[in-house]
C-alpha positions, -999 to 999 in steps of 0.1 A, spaced: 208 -235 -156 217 -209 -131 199 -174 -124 200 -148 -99 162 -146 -87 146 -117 -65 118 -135 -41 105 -107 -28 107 -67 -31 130 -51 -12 169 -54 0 199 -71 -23 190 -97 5 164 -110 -14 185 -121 -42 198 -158 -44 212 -182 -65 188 -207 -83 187 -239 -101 158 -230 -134 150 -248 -163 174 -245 -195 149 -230 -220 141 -241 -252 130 -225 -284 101 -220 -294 94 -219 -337 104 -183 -341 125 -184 -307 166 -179 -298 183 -193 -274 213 -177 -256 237 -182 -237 245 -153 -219 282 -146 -213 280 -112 -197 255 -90 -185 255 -58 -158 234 -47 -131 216 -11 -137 198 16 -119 168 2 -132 172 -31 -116 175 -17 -83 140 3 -88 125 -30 -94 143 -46 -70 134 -22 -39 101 -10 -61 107 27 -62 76 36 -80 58 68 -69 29 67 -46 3 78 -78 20 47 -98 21 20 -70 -10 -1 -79 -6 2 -118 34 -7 -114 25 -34 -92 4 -50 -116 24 -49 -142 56 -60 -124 39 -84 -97 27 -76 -66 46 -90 -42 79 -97 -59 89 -94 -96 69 -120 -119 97 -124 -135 119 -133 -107 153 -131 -131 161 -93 -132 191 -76 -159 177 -57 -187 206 -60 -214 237 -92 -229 252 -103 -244 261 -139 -257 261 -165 -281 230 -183 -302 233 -219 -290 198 -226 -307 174 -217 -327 138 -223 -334 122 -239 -365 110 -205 -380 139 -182 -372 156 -170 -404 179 -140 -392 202 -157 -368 219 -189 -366 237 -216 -339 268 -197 -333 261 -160 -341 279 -134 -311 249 -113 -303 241 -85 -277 204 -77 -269 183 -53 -248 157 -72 -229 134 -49 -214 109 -56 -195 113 -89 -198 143 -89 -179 157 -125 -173 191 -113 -184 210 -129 -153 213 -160 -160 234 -185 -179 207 -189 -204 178 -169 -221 149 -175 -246 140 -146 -271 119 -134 -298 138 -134 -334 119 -100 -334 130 -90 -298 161 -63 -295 189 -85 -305 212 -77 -329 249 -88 -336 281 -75 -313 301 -49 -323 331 -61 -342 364 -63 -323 346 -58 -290 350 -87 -260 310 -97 -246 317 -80 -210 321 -45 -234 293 -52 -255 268 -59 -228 272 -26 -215 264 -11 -244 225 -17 -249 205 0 -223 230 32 -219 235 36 -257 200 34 -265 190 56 -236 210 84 -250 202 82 -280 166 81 -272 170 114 -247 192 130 -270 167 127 -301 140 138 -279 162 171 -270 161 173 -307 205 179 -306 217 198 -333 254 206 -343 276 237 -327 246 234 -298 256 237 -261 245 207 -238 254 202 -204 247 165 -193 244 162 -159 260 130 -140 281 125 -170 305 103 -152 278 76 -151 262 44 -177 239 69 -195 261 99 -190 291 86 -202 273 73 -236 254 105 -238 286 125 -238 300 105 -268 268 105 -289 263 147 -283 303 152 -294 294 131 -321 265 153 -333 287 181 -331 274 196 -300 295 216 -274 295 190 -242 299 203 -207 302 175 -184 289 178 -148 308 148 -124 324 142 -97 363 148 -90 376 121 -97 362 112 -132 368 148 -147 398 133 -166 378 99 -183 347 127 -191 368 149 -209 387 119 -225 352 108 -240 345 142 -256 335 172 -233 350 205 -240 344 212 -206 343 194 -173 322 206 -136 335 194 -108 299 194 -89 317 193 -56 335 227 -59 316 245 -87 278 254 -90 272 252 -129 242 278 -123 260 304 -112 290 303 -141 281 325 -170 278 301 -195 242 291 -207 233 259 -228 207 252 -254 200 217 -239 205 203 -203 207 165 -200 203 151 -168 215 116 -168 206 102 -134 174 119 -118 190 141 -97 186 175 -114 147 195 -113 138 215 -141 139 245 -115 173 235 -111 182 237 -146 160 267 -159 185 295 -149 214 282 -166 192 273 -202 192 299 -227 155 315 -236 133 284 -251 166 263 -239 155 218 -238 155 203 -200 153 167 -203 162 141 -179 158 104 -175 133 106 -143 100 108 -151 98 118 -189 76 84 -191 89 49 -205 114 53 -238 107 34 -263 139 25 -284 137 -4 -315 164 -27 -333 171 0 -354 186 20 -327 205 -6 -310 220 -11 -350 227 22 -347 248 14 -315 265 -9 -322 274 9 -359 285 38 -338 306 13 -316 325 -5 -346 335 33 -358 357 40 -326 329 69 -317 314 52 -285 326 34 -261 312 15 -227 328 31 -195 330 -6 -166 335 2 -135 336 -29 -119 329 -66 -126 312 -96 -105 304 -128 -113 268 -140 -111 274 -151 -74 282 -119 -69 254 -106 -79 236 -93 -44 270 -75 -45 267 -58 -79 233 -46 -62 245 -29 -29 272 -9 -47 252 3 -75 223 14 -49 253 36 -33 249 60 -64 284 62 -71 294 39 -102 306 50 -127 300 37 -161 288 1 -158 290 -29 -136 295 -58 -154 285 -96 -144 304 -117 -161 281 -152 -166 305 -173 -180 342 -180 -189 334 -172 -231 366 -181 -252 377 -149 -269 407 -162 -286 412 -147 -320 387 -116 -314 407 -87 -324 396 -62 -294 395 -28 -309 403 8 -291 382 35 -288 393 70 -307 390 91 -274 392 66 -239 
């Protein structure tokens, strides 16, 4: 089969085009072929191996020390069953599924071997596979952050880089929890973050958000950029910061991916692409994510999957 590999830490330079072994099952194993997949944030920190200084040697250890040990990066899929092991009693040759790998990464590639118990559940009804596998790592990531902010109904959030793969979900999950949604972007995505569900949109280019008079009960910040001594003065009194640097590794199960994808098949969520690649493209896909700029996902689309007769449904808000 063919995978993108990254042979040593460092530049999108790094990544290549490689010939690997087709996997096969083991008893309790899946195979998949993988039809579409995305490159993340998080890829690029493993790729360059942005890990701070206090967390070099442990991160090295357990990534590899002098280039991924698993050289096939792409942390979420999603595909179709082509074969299953012996054991395996929840899935079956033929089953559309979208998974989130992890740590184990080895998601681009035209093929991938995984756990029946691993993160995999099946697609969200109506939706094509380069939608669906855009959907695992940024809808789970929400609704990890947003459980952790302990979200309530008629509450006031502002999420922070809500133009972007975590944002965008996050915005949809809060308006679905009845929150009040500021989003905080920048110009030219004020329109699609209101679309998915903010009352209010911050143009962060023209508009300080600490200085307005409003104050929110929870501040969300969605891609690292934001310090808590940022956010303090515009939190009420015992106000939530949260954000996705540095809050430690989430820990999200099946169950929430289910949840996902249940809140996907209801019209409430919805994956925002930015742009699609191939998996030649891939070095690509890298060097305009690590510009900081995407918005929503980029999607790499593995393989030419026949979606004739999948009814592809429409979001309520986008």
């Amino acid at each position: 089969m063919r995978a993108v590999i990254c042979t040593r830490y460092g530049s999108a330079d790094f990544l290549e085009i490689a010939q690997m072994d087709t996997p096969v099952p083991g008893k309790k194993d899946i195979i998949v072929q993988i039809h579409a997949t995305t490159v993340s944030a998080g890829d690029i920190r493993v790729r360059q191996f942005q890990s701070p200084l206090l967390l070099w040697i442990p991160m090295r250890l357990v990534l590899g020390i002098r280039k991924p040990r698993n050289p096939v990066l792409g942390v979420e899929l999603a595909g179709q069953v082509v074969d299953c092991g012996s054991e395996v009693t929840q899935f079956q040759r033929g089953d559309r599924v979208f998974a989130l790998t992890g740590m184990r990464f080895g998601a681009h590639a035209e093929y991938i071997r995984l756990p029946e118990s691993a993160q995999i559940t099946r697609m969200p009804k109506g939706m094509a596979y380069e939608q669906a596998a855009a959907l695992p790592y940024s809808g789970t990531s929400a609704l990890c952050f947003l459980r952790r902010a302990r979200i309530q109904p008629g509450q006031r959030i502002l999420i922070y880089g809500a133009s972007g793969a975590v944002g965008s979900t996050a915005v949809q999950l809060a308006a679905h929890y009845g929150a009040v949604v500021t989003g905080v972007c920048g110009p030219n995505n004020l329109q699609m973050v209101q679309s998915m569900g903010a009352s209010k949109v911050i143009d962060y280019t023209k508009t300080v958000f600490q200085e307005q008079p409003e104050r929110y009960d929870i501040i969300f910040d969605a891609v690292g950029k934001l310090s808590e001594k940022q956010a303090v003065p515009a939190l009420v009194p015992g106000g939530t910061y949260i954000t996705v640097d540095g809050q430690g590794m989430i820990r999200t199960t099946r169950d929430d991916l289910i949840y996902i994808r249940e809140r996907a098949e209801a019209g409430e969520i919805w994956p925002v692409i930015d742009r699609y690649y191939t998996l030649d493209e891939v070095p690509d896909a890298h060097r305009y994510v690590e510009q900081g700029h995407k918005k929503g996902n980029v999607v790499i689309r593995v393989s030419n999957a026949d979606t004739e007769g999948t009814d592809i449904v429409q979001p309520k808000k986008l």
